[in-house]
C-alpha positions as CSV (number, residue, x, y, z in Angstrom):
1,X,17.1,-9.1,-9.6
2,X,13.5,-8.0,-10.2
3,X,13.2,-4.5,-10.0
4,X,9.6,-2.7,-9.6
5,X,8.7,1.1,-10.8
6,X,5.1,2.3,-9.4
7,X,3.2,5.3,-10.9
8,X,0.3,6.7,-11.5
9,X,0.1,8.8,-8.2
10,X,-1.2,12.6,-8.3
11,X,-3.8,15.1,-6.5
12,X,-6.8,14.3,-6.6
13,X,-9.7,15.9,-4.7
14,X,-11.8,13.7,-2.4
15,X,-14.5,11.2,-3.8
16,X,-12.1,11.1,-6.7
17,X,-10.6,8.0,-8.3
18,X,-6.9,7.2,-9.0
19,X,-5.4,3.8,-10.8
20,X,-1.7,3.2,-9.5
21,X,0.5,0.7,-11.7
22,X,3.5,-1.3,-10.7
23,X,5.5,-2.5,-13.4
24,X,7.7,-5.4,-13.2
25,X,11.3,-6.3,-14.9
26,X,10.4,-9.6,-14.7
27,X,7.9,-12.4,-12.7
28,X,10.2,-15.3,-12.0
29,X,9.2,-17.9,-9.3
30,X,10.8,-16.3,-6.4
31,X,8.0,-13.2,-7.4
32,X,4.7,-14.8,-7.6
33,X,2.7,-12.7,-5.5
34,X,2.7,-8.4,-5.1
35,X,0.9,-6.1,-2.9
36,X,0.8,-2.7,-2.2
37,X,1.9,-0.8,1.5
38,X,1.5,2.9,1.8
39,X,3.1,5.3,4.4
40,X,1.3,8.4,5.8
41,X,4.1,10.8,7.6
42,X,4.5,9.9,10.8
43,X,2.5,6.8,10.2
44,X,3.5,3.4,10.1
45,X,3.4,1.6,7.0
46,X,0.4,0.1,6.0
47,X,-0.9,-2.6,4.0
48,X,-3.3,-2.5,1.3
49,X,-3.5,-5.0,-1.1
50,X,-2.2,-8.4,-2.1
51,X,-2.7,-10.6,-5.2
52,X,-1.0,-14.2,-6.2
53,X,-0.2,-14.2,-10.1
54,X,-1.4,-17.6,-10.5
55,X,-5.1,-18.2,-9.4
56,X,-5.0,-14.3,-8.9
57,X,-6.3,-15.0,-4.9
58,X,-6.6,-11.1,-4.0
59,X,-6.0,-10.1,-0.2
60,X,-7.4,-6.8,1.3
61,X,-7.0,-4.6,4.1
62,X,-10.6,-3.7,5.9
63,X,-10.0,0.3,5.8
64,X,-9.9,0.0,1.6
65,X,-12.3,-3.3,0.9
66,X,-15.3,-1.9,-1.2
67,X,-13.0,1.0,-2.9
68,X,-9.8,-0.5,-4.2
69,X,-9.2,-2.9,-6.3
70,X,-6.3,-4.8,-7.0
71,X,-5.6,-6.7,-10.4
72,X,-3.1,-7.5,-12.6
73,X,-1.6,-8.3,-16.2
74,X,0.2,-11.0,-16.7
75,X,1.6,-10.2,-20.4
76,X,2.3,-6.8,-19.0
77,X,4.2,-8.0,-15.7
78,X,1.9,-5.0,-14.4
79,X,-0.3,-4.9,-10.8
80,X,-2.9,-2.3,-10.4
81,X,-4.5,-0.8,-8.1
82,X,-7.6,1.4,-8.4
83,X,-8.8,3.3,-6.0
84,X,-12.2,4.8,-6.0
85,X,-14.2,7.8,-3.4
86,X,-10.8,8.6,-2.6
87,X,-10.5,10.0,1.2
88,X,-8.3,12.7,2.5
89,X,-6.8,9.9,5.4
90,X,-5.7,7.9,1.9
91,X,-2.9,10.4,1.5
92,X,0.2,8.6,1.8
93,X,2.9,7.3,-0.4
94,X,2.0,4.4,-2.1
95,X,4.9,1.2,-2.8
96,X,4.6,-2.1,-4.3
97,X,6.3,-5.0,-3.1
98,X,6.8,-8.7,-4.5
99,X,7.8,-11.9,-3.3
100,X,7.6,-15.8,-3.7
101,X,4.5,-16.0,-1.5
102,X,1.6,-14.3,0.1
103,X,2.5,-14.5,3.4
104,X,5.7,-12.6,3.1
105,X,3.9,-9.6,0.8
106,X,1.0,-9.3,3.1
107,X,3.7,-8.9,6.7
108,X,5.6,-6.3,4.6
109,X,8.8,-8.4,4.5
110,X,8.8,-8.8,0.8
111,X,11.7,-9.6,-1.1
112,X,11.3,-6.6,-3.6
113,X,9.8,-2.9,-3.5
114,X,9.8,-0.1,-5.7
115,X,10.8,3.5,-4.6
116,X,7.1,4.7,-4.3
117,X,4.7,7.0,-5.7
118,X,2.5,9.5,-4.2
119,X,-1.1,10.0,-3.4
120,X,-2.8,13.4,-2.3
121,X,-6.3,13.4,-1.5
122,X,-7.3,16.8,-1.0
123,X,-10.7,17.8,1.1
């Protein structure tokens, strides 16, 4: 069972930069590709980012293209994701997800997710 823990969430004030880190137990080949979804309250979750572990494709949602950047560590089974000039509407928990594929990760119907970490942008 792969088990992910996120961190690296905070307050930060806006224009600000955060890097969020999602650590994995282990990267078999039912786990290939992560991504990362965040939830505003009394939003819908929301995707983010993607990335394949081999090739290392990277997938992006329009409203963070430019300012986050997703990457990853393959000795570390670690994803990251920085985000730079941080906006107040980025405020939102922040999870990471895994599964065998891209297609999964990027519908939000991974196989795996962490318990979440959050992200205040202040104004």
């Amino acid at each position: 069972q792969v088990q992910l823990v996120e961190s690296g969430g905070g307050l930060v004030q806006a224009g600000g930069s955060l890097r969020l880190s999602c650590a994995s137990s282990r990267r078999t080949f039912s786990s290939t590709a992560m991504g990362w979804f965040r939830q505003a309250p009394g939003k819908e979750r929301e995707f983010i980012a993607a990335i394949l572990w081999s090739g290392g494709s990277t997938y992006y949602a329009d409203s963070v293209k430019g300012r986050f950047t997703i990457s990853r560590d393959n000795a570390k089974n670690t994803v990251y994701l920085q985000m730079n000039s941080l906006k107040p509407e980025d405020t939102a928990i922040y999870y990471c997800t895994a599964d065998v594929g891209t297609s999964t990760v990027v519908a939000g119907r991974g196989r795996y997710w962490g318990q979440g970490t959050q992200v205040t942008v202040s104004s």
